[in-house]
C-alpha positions as CSV (number, residue, x, y, z in Angstrom):
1,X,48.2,55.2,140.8
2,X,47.8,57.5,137.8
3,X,49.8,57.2,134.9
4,X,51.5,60.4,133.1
5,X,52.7,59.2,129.8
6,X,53.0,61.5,126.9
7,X,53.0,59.3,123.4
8,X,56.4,60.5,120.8
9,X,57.1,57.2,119.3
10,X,56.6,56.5,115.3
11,X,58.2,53.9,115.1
12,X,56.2,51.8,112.5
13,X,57.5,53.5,109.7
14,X,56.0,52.8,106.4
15,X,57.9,51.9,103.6
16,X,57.1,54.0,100.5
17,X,57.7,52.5,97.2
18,X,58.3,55.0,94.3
19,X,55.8,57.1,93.6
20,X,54.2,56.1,90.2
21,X,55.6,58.6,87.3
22,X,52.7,59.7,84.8
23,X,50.8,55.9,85.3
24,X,49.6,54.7,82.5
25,X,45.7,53.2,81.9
26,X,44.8,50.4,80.2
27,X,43.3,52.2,77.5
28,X,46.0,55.1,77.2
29,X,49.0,52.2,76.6
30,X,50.0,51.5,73.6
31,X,52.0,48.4,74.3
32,X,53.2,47.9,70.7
33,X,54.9,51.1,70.7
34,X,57.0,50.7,74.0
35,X,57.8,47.2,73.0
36,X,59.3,48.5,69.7
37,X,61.1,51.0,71.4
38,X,62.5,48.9,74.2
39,X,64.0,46.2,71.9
40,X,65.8,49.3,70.4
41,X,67.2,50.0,73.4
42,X,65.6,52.7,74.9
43,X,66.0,52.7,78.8
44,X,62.7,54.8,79.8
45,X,60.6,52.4,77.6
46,X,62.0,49.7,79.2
47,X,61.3,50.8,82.8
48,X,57.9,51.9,81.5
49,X,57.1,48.2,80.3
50,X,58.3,46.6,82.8
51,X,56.0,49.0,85.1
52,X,53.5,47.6,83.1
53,X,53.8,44.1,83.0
54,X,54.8,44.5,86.8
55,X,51.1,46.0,87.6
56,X,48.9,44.6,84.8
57,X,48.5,48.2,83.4
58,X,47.8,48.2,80.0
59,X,49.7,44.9,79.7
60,X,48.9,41.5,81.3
61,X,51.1,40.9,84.6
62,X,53.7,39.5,83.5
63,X,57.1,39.3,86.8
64,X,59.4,37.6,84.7
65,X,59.5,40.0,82.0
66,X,59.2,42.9,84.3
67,X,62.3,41.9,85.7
68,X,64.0,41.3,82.4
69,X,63.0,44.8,81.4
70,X,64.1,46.5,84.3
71,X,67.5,45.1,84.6
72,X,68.0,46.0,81.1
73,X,66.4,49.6,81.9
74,X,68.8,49.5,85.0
75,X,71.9,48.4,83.3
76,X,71.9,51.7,81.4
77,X,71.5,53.5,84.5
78,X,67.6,54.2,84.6
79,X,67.4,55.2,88.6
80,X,63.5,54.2,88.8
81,X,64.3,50.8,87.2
82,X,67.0,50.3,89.8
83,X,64.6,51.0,92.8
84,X,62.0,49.2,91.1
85,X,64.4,46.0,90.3
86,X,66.0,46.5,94.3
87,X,62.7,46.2,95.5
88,X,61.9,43.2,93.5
89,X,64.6,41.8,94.6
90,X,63.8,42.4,98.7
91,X,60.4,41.4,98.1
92,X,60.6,38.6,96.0
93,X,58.6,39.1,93.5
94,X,58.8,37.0,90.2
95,X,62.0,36.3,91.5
96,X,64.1,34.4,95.1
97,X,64.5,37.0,97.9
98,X,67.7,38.3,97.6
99,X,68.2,41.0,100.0
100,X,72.0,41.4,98.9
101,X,70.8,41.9,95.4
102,X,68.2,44.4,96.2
103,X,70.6,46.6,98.2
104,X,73.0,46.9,95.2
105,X,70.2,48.0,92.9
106,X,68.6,50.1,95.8
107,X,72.0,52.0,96.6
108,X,72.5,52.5,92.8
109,X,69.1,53.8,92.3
110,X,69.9,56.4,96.0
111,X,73.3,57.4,94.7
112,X,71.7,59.0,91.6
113,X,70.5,61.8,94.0
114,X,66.4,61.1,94.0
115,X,65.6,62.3,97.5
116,X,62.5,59.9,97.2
117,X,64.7,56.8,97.1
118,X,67.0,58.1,99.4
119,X,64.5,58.2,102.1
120,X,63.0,54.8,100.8
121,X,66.2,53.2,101.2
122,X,66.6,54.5,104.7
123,X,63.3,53.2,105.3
124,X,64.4,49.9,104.2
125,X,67.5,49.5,106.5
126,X,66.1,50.9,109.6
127,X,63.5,48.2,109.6
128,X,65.3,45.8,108.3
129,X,62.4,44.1,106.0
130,X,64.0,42.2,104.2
131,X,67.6,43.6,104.2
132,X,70.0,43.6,107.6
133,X,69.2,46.3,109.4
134,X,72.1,49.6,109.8
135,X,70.8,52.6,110.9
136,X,73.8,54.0,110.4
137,X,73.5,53.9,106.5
138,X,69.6,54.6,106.8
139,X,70.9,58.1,108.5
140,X,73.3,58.4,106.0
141,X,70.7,58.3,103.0
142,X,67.9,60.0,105.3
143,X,70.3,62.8,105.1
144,X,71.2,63.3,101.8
145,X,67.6,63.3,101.3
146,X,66.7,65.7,103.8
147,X,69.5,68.1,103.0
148,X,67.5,68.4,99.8
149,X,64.4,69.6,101.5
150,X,62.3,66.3,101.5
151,X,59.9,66.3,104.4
152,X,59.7,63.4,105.0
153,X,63.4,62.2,105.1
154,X,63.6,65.4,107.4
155,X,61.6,64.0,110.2
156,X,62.5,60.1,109.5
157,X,66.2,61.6,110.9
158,X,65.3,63.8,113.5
159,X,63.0,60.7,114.6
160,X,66.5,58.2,114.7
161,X,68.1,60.7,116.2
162,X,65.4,61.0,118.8
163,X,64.5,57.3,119.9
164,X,67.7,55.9,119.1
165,X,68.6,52.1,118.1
166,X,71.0,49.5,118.4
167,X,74.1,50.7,117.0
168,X,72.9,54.3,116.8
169,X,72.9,56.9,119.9
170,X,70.3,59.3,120.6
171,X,71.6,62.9,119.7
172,X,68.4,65.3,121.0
173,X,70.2,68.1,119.4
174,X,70.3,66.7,116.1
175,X,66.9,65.8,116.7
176,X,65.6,69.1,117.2
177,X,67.6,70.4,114.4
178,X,66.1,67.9,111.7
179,X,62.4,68.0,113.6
180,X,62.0,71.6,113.5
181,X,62.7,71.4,109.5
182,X,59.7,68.8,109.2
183,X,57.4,71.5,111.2
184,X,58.4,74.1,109.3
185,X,57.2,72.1,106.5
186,X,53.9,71.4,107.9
187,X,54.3,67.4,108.9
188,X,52.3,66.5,111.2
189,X,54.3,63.6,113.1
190,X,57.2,66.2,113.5
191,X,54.9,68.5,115.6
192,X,54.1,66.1,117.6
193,X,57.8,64.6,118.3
194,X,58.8,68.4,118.6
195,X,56.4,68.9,120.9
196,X,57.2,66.4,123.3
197,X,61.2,67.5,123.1
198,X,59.7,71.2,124.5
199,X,58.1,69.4,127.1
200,X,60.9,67.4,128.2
201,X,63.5,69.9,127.4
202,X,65.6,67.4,125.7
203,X,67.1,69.0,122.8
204,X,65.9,72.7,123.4
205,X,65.0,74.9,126.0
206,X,61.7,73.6,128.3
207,X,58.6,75.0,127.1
208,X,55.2,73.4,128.0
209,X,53.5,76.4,126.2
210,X,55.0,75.8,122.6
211,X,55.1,71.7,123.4
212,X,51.1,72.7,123.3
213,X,51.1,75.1,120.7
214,X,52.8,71.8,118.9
215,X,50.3,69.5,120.1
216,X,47.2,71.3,118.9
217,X,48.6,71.7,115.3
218,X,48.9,68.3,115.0
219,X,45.7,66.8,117.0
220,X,43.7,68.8,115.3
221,X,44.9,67.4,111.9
222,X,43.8,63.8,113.3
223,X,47.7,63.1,114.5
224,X,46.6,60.2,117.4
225,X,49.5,60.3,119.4
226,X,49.1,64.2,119.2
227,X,45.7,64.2,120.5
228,X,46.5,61.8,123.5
229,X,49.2,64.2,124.5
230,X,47.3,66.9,123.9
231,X,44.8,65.6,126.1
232,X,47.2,64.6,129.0
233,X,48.3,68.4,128.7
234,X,44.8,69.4,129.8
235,X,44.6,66.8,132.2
236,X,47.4,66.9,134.5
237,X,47.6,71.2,133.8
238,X,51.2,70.9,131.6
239,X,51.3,74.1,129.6
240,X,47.4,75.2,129.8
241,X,45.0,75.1,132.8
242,X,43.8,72.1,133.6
243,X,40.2,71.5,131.5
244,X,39.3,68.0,131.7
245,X,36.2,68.5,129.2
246,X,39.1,69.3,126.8
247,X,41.1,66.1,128.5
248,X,38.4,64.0,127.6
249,X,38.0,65.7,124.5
250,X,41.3,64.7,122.9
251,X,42.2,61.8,124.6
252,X,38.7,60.5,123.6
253,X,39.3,61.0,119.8
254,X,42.8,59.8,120.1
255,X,41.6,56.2,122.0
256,X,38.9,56.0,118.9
257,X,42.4,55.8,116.6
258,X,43.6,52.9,119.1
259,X,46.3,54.9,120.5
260,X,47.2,52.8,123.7
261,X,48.6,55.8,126.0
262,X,45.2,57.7,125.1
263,X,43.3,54.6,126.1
264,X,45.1,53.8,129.7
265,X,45.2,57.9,130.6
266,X,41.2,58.0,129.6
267,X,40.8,55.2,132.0
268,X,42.3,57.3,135.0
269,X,40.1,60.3,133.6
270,X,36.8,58.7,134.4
271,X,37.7,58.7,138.0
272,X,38.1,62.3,138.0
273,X,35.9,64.1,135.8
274,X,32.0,65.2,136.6
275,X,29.4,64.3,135.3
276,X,28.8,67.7,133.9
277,X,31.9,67.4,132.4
278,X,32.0,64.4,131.0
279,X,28.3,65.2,129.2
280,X,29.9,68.4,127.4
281,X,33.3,66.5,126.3
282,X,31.0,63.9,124.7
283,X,29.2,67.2,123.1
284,X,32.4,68.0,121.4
285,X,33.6,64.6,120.3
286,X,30.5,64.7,118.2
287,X,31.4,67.4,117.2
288,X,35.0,66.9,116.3
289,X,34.1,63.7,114.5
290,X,31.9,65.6,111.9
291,X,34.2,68.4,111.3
292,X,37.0,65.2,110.6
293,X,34.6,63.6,108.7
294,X,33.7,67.0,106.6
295,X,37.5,67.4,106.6
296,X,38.2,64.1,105.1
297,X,35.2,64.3,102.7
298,X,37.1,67.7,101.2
299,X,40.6,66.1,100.8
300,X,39.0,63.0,99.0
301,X,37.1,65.9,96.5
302,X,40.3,67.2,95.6
């Protein structure tokens, strides 16, 4: 029996820690001079040297006073030393798990408005790594971020919306809402989870066309779970006329990532396609994997 699964769930969701603010070298650190100033009291040299000492940059590691200097950065109201401590905290790092103690210094940090730790913070209590989990406060903070414009806060809560989770009900209309915002913004994840909405007509109209339209954007930037759908479009005709050079095509580059669905429907593909076929989707798999590998060669120039 053939199986007909389409791939839309992301739900390992990284966390992202703060982005690093003007990082410092070694060489460029002059450690005297933030010392001097953060004994004076100054909150941005404090978070700064705590950064420091944190990452053995331009100061030897050092967890205990990193923490000491961020709280004091923190106390004052520094928002990146109140992420920075929170995480510390969840972590345990230099100091004992405290998952209580992070979330104070986390939702401190989040209600200062920084979309970045809004959405890290949402991150943090939807997978509950190290903290309870509530999605309902993850949504919350996804979307304050989001209403702010942030990408990726954008599709992190048309995504909840979409799969759902204990204590949280699938709403495909919010989903839409919040995914179409991510693909207007280019990401790549939304354009697949989009896509599959059009297919199933969950959320919007049916439309197997633009769920394809969707599914090429995306597989063709190197999205897996795009490219096994993509594939499964060709296959079973969803959308486009059925190709299965281009089946093998896309579900063959999307197996190479280890995507599971990709795997299993390739399986089922083998049965069907000719020999002919098979010879010319193998053509252009070589051929996709050098213009990813050019692709990729070009972003790491840059």
């Amino acid at each position: 029996m053939k199986k007909h699964l389409f791939s839309s769930g992301y739900l390992g969701l990284a966390l992202l820690l703060f982005p690093r603010i003007g990082a410092l070298h070694a060489e460029e650190f002059d450690l005297e001079k933030y010392k001097s100033a953060a004994e004076m009291g100054d909150a941005e040299a404090q978070f700064l040297l705590g950064r420091a000492y944190s990452r053995g940059e331009g100061a030897p590691r050092d967890y205990e006073k990193a923490v000491e200097l961020y709280r004091k950065s923190a106390e004052q109201g520094n928002y990146k030393a109140q992420n920075n401590l929170g995480f510390i905290y969840v972590d345990g790092i230099g100091v004992k798990k405290d998952g209580e103690e992070g979330l104070k210094w986390l939702r401190k940090s989040a209600s200062q408005g920084n979309p970045q730790v809004q959405d890290n913070l949402g991150v943090l209590l939807q997978t509950g790594n190290g903290v309870a989990k509530d999605a309902r406060e993850a949504a919350d903070w996804y979307r304050k971020a989001a209403e702010q414009g942030m990408v990726q806060a954008q599709f992190h809560l048309g995504q909840l919306f979409l799969i759902g989770t204990d204590g949280f009900e699938r709403d495909y209309n919010e989903a839409a809402q919040w995914l179409a915002k991510a693909v207007e913004q280019g990401n790549v994840a939304a354009q697949n989870s989009l896509g599959v909405m059009y297919k199933d007509g969950r959320g919007v109209s049916a439309d197997t066309a633009k769920a394809v339209a969707l599914f090429q954007q995306a597989a063709e930037q190197g999205d897996a779970k795009a490219q096994s759908n993509l594939g499964n479009c060709y296959y079973h005709a969803i959308g486009v006329e059925r190709d299965l050079t281009k089946a093998y095509l896309w579900l063959k580059l999307s197996s190479e990532q280890k995507e599971a669905t990709a795997t299993n429907n390739l399986v089922d593909l083998n049965y069907d396609i000719s020999p002919a076929e098979l010879a010319e989707g193998k053509r252009q798999v070589t051929e996709a994997r050098i213009k990813f590998s050019k692709r990729a060669l070009g972003a790491d120039a840059h």
